[in-house]
C-alpha positions in Angstrom: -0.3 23.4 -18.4 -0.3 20.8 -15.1 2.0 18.4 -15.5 1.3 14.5 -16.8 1.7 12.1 -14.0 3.7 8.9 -15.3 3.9 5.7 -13.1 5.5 2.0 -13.9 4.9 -1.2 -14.2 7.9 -3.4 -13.6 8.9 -6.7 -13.1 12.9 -6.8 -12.4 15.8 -4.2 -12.2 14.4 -1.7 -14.4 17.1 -0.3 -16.1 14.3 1.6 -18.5 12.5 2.7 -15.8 15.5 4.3 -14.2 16.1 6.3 -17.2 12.7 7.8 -17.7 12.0 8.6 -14.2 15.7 10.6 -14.2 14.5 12.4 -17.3 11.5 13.7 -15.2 13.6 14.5 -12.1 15.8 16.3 -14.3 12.7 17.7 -16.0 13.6 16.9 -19.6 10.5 15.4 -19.7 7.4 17.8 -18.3 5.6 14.9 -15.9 5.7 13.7 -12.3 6.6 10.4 -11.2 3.4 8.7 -9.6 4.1 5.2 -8.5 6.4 2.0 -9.8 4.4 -1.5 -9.0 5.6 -4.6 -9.7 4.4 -8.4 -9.4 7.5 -9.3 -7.9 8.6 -8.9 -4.6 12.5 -8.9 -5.5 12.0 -6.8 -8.3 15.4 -4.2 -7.7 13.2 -1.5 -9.8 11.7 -0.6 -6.3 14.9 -0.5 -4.4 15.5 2.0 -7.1 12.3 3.6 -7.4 12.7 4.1 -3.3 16.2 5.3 -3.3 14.9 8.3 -5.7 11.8 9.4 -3.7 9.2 7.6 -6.0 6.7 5.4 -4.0 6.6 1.7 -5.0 5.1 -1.1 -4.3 4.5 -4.8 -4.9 0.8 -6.5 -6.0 1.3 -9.8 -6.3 -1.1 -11.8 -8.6 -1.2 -14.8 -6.3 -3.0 -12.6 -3.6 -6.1 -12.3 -6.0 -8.5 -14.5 -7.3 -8.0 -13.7 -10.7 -6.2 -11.7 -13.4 -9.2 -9.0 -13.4 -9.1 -9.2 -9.4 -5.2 -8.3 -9.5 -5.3 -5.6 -12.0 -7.9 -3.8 -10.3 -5.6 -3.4 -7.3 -3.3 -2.4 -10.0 -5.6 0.3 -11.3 -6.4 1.7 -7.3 -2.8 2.6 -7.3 -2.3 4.1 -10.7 -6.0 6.3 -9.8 -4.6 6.5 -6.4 -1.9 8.8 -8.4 -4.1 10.3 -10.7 -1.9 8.5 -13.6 -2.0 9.8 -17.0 0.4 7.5 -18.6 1.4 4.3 -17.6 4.6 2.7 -18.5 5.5 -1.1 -18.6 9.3 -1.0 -18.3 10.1 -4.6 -18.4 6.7 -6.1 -17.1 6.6 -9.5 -17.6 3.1 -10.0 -17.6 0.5 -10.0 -20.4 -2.1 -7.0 -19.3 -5.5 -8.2 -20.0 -8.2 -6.3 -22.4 -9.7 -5.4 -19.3 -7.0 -3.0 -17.9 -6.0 -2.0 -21.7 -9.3 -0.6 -22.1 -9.1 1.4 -18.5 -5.6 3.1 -20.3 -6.3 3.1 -24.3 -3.6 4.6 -25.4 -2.5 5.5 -22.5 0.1 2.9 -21.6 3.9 3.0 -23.2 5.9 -0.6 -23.9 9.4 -0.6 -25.2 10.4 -3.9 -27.1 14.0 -4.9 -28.1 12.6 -5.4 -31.5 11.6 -3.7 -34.8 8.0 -4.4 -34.7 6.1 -6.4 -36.3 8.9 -8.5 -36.6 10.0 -10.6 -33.5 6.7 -10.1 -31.0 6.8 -12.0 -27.6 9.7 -13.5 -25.4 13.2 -13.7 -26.8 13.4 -11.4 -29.2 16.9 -10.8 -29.8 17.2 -14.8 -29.7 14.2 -14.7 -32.5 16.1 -12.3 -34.4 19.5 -13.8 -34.5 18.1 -17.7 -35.3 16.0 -15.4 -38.4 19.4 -14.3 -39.6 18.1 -10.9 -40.4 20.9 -8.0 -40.5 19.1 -5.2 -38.9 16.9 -5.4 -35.7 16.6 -2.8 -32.8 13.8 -1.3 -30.8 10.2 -0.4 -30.6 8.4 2.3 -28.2 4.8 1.6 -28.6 1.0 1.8 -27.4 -0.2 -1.1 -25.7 -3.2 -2.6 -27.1 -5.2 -5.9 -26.3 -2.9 -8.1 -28.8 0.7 -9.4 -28.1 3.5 -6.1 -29.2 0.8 -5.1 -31.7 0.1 -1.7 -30.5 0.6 1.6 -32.6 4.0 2.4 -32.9 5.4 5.8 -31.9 9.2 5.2 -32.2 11.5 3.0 -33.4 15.8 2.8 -33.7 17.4 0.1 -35.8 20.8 -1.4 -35.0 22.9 -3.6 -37.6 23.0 -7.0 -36.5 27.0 -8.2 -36.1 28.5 -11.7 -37.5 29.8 -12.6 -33.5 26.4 -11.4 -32.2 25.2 -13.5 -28.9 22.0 -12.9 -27.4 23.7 -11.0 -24.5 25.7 -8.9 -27.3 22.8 -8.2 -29.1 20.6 -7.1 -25.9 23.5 -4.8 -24.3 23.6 -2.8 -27.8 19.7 -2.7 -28.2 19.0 -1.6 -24.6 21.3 1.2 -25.2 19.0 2.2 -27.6 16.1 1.8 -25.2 17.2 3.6 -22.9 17.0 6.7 -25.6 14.0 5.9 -27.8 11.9 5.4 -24.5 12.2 8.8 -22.9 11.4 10.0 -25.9 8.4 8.5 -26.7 7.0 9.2 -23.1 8.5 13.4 -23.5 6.5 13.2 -27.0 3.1 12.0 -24.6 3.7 14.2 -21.6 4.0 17.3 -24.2 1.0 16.2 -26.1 2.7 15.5 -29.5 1.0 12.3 -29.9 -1.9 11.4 -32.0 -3.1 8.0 -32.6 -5.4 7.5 -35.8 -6.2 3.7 -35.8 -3.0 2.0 -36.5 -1.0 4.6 -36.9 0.9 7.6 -34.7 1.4 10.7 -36.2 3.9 13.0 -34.2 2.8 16.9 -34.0 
């Protein structure tokens, strides 16, 4: 079976990014690495991406006349690569409807919450002024909503009394950095189905 191409969106160091695309090289997960873009020039995921053979590059939204205008370029890049599955490894942009509907469940977000609780920005700071005792991670579809996607994976970590944001991050992103690969292996291998809302796992 030909191999899934996987390329990334990203928008700063890309820790997650890092850790799929060394699952791949290792070939743990059955894909190829298309292409990392990012909307920032100083982004350190494409130092990274570089430094492992992976081509990257930057489209910035300011060069384009509008959102559409700028995700377009983004989407001659991904096709550029033949992309099966995109993944947004901390991109800190809002994708529009527009490019959703070009990757319908096609495109892979991990958020350092248990969805639907804590959607948006800040998460673990969300999470901690809540007061709950157990957040964690989510690995799910994008859709055209805000982190309402179908989720494929989730971890949960107990929140502890002397948790700071920064505490609370460093424990979650460890979990990231497993539940991520594993959603995208699941993809790449063909063991996901979506029916509406939910994902069921073959």
């Amino acid at each position: 079976m030909k191999k899934k191409v996987v390329s990334f969106l990203v928008s700063g160091r890309g820790s997650n990014f890092k850790t799929v695309a060394e699952k791949i090289a290792s070939g743990y997960i059955p894909a190829v690495s298309g292409v990392v873009l990012s909307n920032r020039a100083d982004a350190l995921a494409l130092e990274t991406a570089r430094a492992m053979g992976i081509p990257a590059c930057t489209v910035l939204p300011a060069r384009y006349s509008s959102r559409e205008a700028h995700e377009e370029a983004l989407i001659r890049e991904l096709e550029a690569r033949k992309t099966d599955l995109v993944v947004a490894a901390g991109y800190m942009r809002i994708l529009t409807p527009y490019f959703v509907r070009q990757y319908k469940n096609r495109i892979i977000n991990i958020h350092p919450a248990l969805l639907p609780s804590f959607p948006g920005v800040d998460a673990q700071t969300q999470a901690l002024h809540y007061g709950v005792k157990i957040t964690g991670c989510t690995a799910h579809f994008i859709d055209e909503g805000t982190d309402t996607g179908p989720i494929i994976l989730q971890k949960a970590i107990a929140v502890e009394e002397n948790d700071t944001v920064e505490s609370l991050s460093k424990r979650i992103l460890i979990e990231e950095h497993r539940v991520l690969p594993e959603a995208v292996k699941l993809f790449c291998e063909g063991r996901l189905r979506v029916d509406g809302r939910r994902v069921n796992i073959l």
